[in-house]
VEXDREN-2710 file (C-alpha; in Angstrom, 1 decimal):
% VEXDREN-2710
k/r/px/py/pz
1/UNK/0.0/0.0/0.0
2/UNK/2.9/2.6/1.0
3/UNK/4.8/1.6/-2.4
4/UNK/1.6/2.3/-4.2
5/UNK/0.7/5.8/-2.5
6/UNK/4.4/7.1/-3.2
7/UNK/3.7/6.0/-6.8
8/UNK/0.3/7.5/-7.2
9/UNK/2.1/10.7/-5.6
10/UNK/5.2/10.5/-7.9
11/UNK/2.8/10.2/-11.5
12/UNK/0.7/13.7/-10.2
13/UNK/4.0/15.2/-10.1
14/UNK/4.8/14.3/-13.1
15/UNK/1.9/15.6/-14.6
16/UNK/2.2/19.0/-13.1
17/UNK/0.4/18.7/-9.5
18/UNK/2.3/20.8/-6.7
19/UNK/2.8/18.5/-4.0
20/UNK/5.5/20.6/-2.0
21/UNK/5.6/17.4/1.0
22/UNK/4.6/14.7/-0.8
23/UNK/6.3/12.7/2.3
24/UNK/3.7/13.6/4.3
25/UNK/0.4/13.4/1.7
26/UNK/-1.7/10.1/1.3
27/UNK/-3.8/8.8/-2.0
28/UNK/-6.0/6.1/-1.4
29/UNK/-5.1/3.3/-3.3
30/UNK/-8.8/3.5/-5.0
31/UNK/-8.5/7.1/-6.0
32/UNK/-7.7/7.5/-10.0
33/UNK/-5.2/10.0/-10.5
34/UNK/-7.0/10.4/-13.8
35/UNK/-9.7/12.4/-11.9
36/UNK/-7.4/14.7/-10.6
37/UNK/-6.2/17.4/-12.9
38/UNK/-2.3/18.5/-13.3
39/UNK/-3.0/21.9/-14.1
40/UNK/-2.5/24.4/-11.5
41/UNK/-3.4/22.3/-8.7
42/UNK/-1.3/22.2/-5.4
43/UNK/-1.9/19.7/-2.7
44/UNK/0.0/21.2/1.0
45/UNK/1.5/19.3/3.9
46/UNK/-0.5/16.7/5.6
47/UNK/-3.6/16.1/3.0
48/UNK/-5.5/12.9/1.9
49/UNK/-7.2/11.8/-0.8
50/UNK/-9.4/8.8/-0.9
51/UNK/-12.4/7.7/-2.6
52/UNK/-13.0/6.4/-6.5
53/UNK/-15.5/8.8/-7.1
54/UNK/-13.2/11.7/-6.3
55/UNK/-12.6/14.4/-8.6
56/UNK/-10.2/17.5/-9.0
57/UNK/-10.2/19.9/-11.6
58/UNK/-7.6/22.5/-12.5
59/UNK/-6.3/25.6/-10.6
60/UNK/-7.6/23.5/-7.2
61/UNK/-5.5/24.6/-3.7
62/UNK/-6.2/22.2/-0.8
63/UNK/-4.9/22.6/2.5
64/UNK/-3.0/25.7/2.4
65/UNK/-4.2/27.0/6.3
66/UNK/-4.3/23.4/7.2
67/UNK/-4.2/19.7/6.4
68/UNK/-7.4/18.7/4.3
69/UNK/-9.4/15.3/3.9
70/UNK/-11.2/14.7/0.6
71/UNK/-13.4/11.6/0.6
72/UNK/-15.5/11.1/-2.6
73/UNK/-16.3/14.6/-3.5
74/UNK/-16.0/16.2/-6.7
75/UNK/-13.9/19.8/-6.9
76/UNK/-14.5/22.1/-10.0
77/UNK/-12.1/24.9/-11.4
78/UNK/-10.2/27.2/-9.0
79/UNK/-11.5/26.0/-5.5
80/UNK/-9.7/26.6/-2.3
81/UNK/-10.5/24.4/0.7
82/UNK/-7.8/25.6/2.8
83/UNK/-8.6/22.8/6.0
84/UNK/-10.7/20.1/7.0
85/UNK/-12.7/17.4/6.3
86/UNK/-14.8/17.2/3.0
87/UNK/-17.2/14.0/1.7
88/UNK/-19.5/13.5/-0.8
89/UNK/-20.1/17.0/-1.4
90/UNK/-19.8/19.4/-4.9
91/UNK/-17.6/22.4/-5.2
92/UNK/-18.7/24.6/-8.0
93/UNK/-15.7/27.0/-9.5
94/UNK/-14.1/29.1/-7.4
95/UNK/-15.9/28.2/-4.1
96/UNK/-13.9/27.9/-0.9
97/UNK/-13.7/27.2/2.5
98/UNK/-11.8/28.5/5.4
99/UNK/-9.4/26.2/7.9
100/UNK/-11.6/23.6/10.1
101/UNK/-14.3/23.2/7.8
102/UNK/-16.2/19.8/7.8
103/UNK/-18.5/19.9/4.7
104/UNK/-20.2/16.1/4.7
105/UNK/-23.0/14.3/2.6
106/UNK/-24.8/16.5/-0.2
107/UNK/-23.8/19.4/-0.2
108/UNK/-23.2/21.6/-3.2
109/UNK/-21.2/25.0/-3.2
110/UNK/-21.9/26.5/-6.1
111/UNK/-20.0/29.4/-8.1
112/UNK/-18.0/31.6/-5.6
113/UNK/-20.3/30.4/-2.4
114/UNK/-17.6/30.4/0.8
115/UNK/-17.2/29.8/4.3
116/UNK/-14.5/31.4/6.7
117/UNK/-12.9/29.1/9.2
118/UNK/-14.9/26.8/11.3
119/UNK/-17.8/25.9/9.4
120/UNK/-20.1/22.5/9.6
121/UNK/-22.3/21.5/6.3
122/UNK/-24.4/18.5/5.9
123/UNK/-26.9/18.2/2.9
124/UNK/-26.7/21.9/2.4
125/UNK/-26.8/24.0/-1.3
126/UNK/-25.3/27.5/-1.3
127/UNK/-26.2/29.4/-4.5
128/UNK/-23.0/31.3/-6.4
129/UNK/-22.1/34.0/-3.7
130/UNK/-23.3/33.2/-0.9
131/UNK/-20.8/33.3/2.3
132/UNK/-20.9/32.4/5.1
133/UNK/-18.9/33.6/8.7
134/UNK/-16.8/31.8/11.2
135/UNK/-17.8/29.2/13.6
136/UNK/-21.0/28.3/11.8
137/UNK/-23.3/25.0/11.8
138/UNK/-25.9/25.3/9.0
139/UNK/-27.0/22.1/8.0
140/UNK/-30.4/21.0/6.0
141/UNK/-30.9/24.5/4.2
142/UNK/-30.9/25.8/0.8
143/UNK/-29.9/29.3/0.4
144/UNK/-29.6/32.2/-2.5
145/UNK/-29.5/35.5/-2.7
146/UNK/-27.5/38.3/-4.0
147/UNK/-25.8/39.2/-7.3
148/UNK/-22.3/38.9/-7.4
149/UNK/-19.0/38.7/-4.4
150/UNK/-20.0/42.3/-3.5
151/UNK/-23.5/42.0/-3.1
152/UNK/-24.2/38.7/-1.8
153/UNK/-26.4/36.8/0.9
154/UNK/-24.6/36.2/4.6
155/UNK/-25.1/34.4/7.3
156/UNK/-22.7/36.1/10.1
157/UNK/-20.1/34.3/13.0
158/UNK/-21.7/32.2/15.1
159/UNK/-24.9/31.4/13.2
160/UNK/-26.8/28.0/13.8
161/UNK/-29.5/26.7/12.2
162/UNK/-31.2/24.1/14.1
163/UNK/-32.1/21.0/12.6
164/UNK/-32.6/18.4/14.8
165/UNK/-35.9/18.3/17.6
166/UNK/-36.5/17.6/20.9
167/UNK/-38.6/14.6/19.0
168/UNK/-35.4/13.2/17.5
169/UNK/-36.4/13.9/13.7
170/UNK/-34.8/16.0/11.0
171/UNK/-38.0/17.1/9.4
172/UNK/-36.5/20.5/9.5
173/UNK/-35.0/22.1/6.2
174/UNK/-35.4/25.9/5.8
175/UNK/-35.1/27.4/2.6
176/UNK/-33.6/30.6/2.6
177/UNK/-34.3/32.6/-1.0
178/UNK/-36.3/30.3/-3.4
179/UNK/-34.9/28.5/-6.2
180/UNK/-37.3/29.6/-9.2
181/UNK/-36.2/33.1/-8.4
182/UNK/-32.9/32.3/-6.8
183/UNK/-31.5/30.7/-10.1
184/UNK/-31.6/34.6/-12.2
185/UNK/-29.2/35.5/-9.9
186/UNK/-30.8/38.9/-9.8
187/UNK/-32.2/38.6/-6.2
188/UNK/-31.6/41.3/-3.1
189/UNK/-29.5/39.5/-0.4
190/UNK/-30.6/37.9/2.7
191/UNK/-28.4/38.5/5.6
192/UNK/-28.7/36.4/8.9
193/UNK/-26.9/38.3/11.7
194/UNK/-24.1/37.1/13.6
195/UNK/-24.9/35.1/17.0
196/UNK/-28.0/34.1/15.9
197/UNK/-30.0/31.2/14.9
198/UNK/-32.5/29.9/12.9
199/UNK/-35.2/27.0/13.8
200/UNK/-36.3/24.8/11.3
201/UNK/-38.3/24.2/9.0
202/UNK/-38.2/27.5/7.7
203/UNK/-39.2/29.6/4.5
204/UNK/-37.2/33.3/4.5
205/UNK/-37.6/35.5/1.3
206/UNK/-35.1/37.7/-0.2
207/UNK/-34.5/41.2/1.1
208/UNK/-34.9/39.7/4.4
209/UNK/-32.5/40.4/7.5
210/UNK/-32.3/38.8/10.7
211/UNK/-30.9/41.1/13.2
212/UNK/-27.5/39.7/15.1
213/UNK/-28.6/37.9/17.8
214/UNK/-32.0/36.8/17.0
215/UNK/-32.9/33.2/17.1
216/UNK/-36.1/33.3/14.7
217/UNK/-38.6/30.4/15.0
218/UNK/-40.8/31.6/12.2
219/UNK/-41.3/32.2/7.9
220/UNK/-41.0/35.4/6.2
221/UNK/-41.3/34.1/2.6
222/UNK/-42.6/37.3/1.5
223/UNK/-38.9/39.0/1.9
224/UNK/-37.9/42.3/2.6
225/UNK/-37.7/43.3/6.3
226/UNK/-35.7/43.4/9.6
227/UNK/-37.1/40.9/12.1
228/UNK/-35.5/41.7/14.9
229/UNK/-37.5/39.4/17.6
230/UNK/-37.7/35.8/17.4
231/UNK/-39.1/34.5/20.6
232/UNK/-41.9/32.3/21.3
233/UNK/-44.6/34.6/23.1
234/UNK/-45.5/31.5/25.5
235/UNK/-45.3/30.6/29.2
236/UNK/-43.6/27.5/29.9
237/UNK/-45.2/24.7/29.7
238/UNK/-44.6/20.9/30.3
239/UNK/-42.7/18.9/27.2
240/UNK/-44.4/15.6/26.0
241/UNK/-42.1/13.7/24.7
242/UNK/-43.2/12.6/20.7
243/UNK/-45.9/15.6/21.0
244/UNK/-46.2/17.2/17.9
245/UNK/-48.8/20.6/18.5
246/UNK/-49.0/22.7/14.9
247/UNK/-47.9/20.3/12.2
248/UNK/-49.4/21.8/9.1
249/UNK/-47.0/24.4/8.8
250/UNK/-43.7/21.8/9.6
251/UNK/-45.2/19.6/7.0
252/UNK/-46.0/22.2/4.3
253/UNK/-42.6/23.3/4.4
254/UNK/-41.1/19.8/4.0
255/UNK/-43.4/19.6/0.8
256/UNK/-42.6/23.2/-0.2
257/UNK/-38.5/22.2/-0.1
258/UNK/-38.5/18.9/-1.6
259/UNK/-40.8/20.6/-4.5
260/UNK/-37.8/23.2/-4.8
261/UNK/-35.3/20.7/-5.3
262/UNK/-37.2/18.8/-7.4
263/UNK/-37.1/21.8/-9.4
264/UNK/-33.4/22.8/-8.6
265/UNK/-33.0/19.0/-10.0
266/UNK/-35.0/20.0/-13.5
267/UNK/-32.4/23.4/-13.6
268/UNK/-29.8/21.3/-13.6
269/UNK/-30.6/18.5/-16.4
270/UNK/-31.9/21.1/-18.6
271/UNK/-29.8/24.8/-18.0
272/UNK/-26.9/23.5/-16.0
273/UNK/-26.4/20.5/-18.4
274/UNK/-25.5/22.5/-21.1
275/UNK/-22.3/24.4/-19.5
276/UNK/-20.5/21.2/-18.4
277/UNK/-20.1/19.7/-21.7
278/UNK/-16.5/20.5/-22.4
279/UNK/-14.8/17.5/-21.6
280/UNK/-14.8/14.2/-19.6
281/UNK/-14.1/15.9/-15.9
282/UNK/-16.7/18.8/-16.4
283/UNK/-19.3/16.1/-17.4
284/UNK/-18.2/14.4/-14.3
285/UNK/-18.7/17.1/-11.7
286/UNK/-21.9/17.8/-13.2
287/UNK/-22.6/14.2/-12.9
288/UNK/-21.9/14.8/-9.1
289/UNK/-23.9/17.8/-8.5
290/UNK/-26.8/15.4/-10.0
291/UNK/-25.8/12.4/-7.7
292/UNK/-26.1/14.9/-4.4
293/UNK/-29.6/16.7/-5.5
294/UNK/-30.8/12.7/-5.4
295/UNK/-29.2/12.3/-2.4
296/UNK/-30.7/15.4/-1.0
297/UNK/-34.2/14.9/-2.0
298/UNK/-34.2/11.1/-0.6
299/UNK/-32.6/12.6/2.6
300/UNK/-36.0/15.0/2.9
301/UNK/-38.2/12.4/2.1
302/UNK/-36.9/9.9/4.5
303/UNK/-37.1/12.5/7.2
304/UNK/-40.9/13.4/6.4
305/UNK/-41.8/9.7/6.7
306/UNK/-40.1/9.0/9.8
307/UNK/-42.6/12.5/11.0
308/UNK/-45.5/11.3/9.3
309/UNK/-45.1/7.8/11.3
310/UNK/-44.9/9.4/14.4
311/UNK/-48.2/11.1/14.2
312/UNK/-50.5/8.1/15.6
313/UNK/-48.4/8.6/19.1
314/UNK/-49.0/12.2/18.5
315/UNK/-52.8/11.9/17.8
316/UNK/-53.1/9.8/21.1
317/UNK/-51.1/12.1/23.7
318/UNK/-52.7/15.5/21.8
319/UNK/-56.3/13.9/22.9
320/UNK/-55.2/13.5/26.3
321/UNK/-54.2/17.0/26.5
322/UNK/-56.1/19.1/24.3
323/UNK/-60.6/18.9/24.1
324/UNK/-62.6/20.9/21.3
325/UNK/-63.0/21.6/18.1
326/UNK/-60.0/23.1/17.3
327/UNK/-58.0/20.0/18.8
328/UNK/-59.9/17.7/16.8
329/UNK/-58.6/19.5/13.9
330/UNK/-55.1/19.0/14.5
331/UNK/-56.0/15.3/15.3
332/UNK/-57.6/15.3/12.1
333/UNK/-54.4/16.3/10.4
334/UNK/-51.9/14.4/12.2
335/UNK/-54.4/11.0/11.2
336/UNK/-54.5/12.1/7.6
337/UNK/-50.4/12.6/7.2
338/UNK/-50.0/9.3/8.5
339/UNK/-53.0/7.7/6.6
340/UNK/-52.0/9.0/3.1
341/UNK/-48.4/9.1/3.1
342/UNK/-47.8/6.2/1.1
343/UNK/-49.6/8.2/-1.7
344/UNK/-47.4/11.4/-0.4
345/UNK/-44.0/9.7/-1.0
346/UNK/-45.4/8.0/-4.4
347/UNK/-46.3/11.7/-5.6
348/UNK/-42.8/13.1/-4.4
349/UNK/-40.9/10.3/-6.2
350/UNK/-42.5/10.3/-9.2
351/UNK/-42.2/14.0/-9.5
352/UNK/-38.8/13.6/-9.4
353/UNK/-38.8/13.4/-13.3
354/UNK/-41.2/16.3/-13.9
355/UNK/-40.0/18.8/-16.6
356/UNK/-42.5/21.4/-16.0
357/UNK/-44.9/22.8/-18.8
358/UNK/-42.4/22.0/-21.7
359/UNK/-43.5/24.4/-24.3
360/UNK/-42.5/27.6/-22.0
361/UNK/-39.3/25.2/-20.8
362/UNK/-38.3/25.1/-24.5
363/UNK/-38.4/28.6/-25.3
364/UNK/-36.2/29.7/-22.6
365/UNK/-33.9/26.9/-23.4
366/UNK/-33.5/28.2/-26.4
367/UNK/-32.9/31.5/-25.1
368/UNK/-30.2/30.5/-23.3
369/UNK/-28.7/28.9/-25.5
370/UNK/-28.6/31.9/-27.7
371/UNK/-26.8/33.7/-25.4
372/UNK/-24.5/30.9/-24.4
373/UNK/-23.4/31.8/-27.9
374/UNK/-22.7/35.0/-27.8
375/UNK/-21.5/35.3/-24.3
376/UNK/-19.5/31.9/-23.7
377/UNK/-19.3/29.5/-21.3
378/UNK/-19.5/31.4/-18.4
379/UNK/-22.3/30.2/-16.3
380/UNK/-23.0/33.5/-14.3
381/UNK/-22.4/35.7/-17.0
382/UNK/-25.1/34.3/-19.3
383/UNK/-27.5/33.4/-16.5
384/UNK/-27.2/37.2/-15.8
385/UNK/-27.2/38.5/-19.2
386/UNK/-30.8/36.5/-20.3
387/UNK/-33.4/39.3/-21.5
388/UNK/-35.3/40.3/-17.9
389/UNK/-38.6/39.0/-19.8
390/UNK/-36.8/35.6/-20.6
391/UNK/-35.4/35.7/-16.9
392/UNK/-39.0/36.0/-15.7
393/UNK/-40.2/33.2/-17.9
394/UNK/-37.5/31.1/-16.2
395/UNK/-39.0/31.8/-13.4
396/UNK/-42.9/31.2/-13.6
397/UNK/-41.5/28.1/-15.6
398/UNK/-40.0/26.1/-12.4
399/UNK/-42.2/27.9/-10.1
400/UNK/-44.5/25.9/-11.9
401/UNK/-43.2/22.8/-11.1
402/UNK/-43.1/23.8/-7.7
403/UNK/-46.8/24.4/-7.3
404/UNK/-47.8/21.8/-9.0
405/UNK/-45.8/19.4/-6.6
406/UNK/-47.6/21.1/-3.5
407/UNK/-50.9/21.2/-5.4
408/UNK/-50.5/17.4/-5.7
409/UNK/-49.7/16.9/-1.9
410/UNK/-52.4/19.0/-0.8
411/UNK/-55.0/17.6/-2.7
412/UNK/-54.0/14.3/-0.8
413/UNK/-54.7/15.7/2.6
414/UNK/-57.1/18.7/2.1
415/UNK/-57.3/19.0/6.2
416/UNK/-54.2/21.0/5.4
417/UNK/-55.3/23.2/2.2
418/UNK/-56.5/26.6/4.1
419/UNK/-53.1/27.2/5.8
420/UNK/-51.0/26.1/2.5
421/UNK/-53.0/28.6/0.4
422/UNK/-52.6/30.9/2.7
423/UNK/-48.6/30.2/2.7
424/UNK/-48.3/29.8/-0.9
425/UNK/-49.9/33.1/-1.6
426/UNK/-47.3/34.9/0.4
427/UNK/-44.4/33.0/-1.3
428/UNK/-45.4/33.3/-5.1
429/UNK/-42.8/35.5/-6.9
430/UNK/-43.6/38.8/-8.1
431/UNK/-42.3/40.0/-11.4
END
């Protein structure tokens, strides 16, 4: 094994990777040093390499604050992961982390998106520019925002969002920006302030900022303002262990953020697919970004089922607490979750596929295309270039998708329908 890591080592020199300590660096002896680029790429003291599905395109800097694990995840152009620990995750070009990072299962760092030191990701997808502070846990969100490294969205030091209940479940993404709208890359920023928190499941527009020091517990998908208080206006009160008191609005956003990736999914096969065609390891780190979008919508769906089959305990202990009509409407729903999730997850999966209304998909295709043309190859540039009408029918084209994924749901537990329309109305985009 030693003889063939110093061999592995010795052939990326050769082929141009910097390797200034190769003494102290360690392939894995199922890595394929065809996957890993020789142009521009330098690999620091103390780094390892392992996994067959790992990938490292040109200009690439690992470890240059620290030592850096790679396990199976798939680098693009120009990235800088300067310390950590990195698996099964995307990095988009020019995306980079800080020293102490730990960036684990599906996550995808797109265009320019960074952390500073100290960061924790797990089945998170930061759209180009987003950044994020120091000493951060944000796991289980989805986040845009912002239009290029000087106007961008920000989550400040210090930040958590929490993910994980007293009820031991992770039905609990937030989705921070939207992706119909988030894709344009024409969106005002969202800025969570330092020292702060977020609870989720949670829907925040764009515009929106969360003073420093808030932890906010609630959803602002309309966008645009400062909420500056997020506590819960209650008395204490005794914790039931596997209670569950208002879970439309938990469930609703579940739906709400596997319908976005769903669409996110549909971006990428049809807009994303066509910029990664220039050669065998561009095809392959879009065929990553792909692999960790499945991953990340069979992660939310797993999570919603394990919820929806706690609800029958739920139902029990809420009758022993709670008498009258409006308790026997949350019964209601917490019985019809459980009862019709089978057809829930069918409609979720078999959506995975769904392209949206084709005709208005085909046209902007095309539109992009046209400008791909002109403009190159340059994902941001010609994302930011389309027509503002063409941009807009991007838009109403996967928001589409996205209603029509709730809609679906919806119809399937109509116990439910009142609060989602009155959610959904607040979130629809406005041109």
């Amino acid at each position: 094994m030693y003889y063939q890591d110093r061999q592995k080592i010795r052939l990326l020199i050769e082929k141009g990777v910097k390797i200034p300590n190769p003494l102290t660096v360690h392939i894995g002896e199922e890595v394929d040093i065809e996957r890993i680029s020789g142009d521009g790429v330098v690999i620091y003291a103390g780094c390892r390499i392992y996994g067959k599905k790992t990938l490292i395109m040109s200009g690439t800097k690992l470890g240059y604050e620290g030592p850096v694990t790679i396990e199976d995840c798939q680098i693009g152009p120009n990235v800088e992961l300067k310390g950590g620990f990195f698996r099964n995750s995307v990095f988009l070009e020019k995306a980079n982390m800080g020293y102490g990072a730990q960036v684990r299962d599906a996550c995808i760092l797109e265009e320019e998106a960074n952390g500073a030191h100290v960061v924790g990701l797990k089945h998170t997808i930061l759209f180009p520019f987003v950044t994020l502070g120091s000493l951060i846990n944000f796991c289980d969100c989805l986040m845009a925002g912002g239009t290029s490294r000087r106007n961008h969205s920000e989550v400040g030091s210090s930040y958590i969002h929490f993910n994980y209940t007293p009820n031991q479940d992770k039905a609990t993404p937030s989705l921070i920006g939207d992706l119909p709208r988030g894709v344009m890359l024409n969106q005002s920023p969202i800025f969570l302030g330092g020292q702060g928190g977020l609870v989720g499941p949670s829907r925040l527009g764009y515009g929106t900022v969360v003073a420093a020091g808030v932890i906010y517990r609630g959803d602002c998908p309309e966008g645009g303002k400062l909420l500056i208080d997020g506590r819960v206006k209650k008395a204490d009160s005794l914790f039931y262990p596997g209670l569950y008191w208002n879970i439309a609005r938990r469930t609703l956003n579940n739906i709400n953020y596997i319908a976005n990736l769903i669409a996110l999914r549909q971006w990428y096969l049809d807009v994303r697919f066509q910029f990664f065609q220039d050669d065998f390891m561009c095809q392959e780190l879009y065929g990553g970004a792909l692999e960790k979008l499945d991953m990340a919508i069979n992660e939310r769906i797993k999570w919603l089922k394990i919820l929806a089959h706690k609800m029958p305990q739920s139902a029990e202990l809420y009758q022993k607490i709670e008498k009258g009509e409006d308790a026997q409407k949350l019964v209601n729903q917490k019985k019809e979750l459980f009862d019709k999730w089978q057809e829930i997850e069918g409609i979720l999966y078999s959506f995975r596929e769904h392209m949206g209304e084709v005709s208005a998909r085909d046209v902007f295709l095309e539109t992009v295309a046209q400008v791909r043309e002109k403009k190159g190859n340059d994902y941001i540039k010609v994302i930011q270039d389309l027509p503002k009408k063409w941009g807009a029918e991007g838009t109403t084209w996967l928001q589409g998708i996205v209603d029509e994924i709730n809609k679906r749901v919806i119809e399937k537990i109509p116990s439910f329908k009142d609060q989602a329309c009155a959610t959904i109305s607040k979130n629809r985009p406005q041109h």
